[in-house]
C-alpha positions in Angstrom: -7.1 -1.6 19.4 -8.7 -1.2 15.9 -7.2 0.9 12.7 -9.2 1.6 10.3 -8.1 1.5 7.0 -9.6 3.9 4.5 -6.5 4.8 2.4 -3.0 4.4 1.2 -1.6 5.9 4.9 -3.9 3.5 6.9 -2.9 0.7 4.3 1.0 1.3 4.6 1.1 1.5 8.3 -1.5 -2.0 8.4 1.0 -3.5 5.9 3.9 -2.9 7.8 2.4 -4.3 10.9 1.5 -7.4 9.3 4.4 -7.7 7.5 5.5 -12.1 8.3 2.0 -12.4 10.0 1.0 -16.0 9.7 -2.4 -17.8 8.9 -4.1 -20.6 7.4 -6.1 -21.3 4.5 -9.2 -21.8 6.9 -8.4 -18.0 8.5 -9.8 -16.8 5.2 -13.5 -15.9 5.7 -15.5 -14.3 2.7 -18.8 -13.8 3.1 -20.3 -13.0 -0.2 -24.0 -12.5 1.3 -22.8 -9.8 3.5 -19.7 -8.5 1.0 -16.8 -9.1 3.6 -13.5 -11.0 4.4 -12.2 -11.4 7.5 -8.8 -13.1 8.2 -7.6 -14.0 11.5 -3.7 -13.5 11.6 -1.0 -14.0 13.7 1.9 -11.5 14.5 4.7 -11.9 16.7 4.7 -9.7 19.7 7.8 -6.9 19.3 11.0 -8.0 21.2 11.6 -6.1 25.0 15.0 -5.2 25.6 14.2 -5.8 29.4 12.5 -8.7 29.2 14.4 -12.3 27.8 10.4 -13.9 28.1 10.0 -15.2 24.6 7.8 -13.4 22.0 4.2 -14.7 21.8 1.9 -14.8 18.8 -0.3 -12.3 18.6 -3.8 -12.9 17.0 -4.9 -10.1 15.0 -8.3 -9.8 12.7 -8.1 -8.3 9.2 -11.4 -7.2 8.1 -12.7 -5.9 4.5 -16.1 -4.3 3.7 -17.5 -3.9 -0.2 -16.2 -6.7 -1.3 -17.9 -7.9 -4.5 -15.1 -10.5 -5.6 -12.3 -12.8 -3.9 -10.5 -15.0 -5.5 -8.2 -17.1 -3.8 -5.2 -19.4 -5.4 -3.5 -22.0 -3.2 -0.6 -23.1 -5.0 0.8 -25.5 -2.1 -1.2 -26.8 0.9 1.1 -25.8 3.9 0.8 -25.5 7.6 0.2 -21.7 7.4 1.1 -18.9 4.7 2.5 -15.3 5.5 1.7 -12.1 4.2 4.3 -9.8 2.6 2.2 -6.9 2.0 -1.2 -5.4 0.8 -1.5 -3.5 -2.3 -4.5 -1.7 -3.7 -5.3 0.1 -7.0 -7.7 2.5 -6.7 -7.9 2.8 -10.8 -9.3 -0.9 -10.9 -10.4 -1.6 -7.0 -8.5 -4.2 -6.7 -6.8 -5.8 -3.2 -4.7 -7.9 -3.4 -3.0 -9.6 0.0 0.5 -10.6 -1.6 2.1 -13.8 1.1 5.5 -14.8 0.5 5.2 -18.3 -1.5 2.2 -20.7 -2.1 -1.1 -18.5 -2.0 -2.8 -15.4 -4.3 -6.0 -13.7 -2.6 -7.3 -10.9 -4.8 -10.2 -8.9 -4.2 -12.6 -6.7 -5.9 -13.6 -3.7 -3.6 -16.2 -1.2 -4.4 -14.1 0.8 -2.0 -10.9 0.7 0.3 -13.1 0.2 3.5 -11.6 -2.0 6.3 -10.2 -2.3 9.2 -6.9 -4.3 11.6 -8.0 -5.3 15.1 -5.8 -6.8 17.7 -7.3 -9.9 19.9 -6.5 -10.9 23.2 -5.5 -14.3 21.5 -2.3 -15.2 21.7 -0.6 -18.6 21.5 3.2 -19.0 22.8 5.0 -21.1 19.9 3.7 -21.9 16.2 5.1 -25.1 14.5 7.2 -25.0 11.3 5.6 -25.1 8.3 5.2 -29.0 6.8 4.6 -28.9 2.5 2.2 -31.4 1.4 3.9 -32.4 -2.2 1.5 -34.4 -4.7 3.4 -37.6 -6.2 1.2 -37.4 -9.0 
């Protein structure tokens, strides 16, 4: 399934599904040639009141058009990051893909033009997260 996301309804309901979804630094994929990002994701699968299977991990692809800036801040190398939300101000055209600790990823948009598709990847578990510190 594939939403597209052409304004603040589609961005909301986008947000909220990816809401904790994992991925790594090497998910993010801008293409400055073509003006895109795409980010693979992971999302964990909604819990079944009738069935005590474990959740599996989703994999989910986050895709921008018009892109004509990303900037991207790791602040700590970690295992994988998570997303919190996704604001966007139309007034400046700026993205931004706000994670809860370590990461920034900004971009400039000439418009709010993307889209959230689901995969037929899945993985069963994901690994806790392992922080790299610097001794410097």
């Amino acid at each position: 399934m594939t939403t597209r996301i052409t304004n603040a309804v589609n961005l909301k309901s986008v947000a909220a599904t990816l809401h904790d979804a994992r991925f790594t630094a090497d998910a993010i994929k801008f293409d400055a040639a073509t003006h895109t990002l795409d980010l693979k994701c992971w999302v964990l699968e909604p819990k079944s009141k009738a069935d005590a299977v474990a959740r599996r991990w989703q994999a989910c692809r986050l895709s921008f058009a018009n892109v004509v800036d990303c900037k991207v801040n790791a602040k700590e190398k970690v295992r994988y990051y998570e997303l919190a939300t996704i604001r966007f101000s139309e007034r400046d055209c700026k993205l931004d893909l706000v994670t809860h600790y370590a990461i920034e990823i900004s971009l400039a948009v000439g418009e709010l033009d993307g889209t959230l598709t689901e995969t037929s990847e899945t993985r069963d578990k994901w690994d806790a997260p392992v922080k790299h510190l610097s001794t410097a």
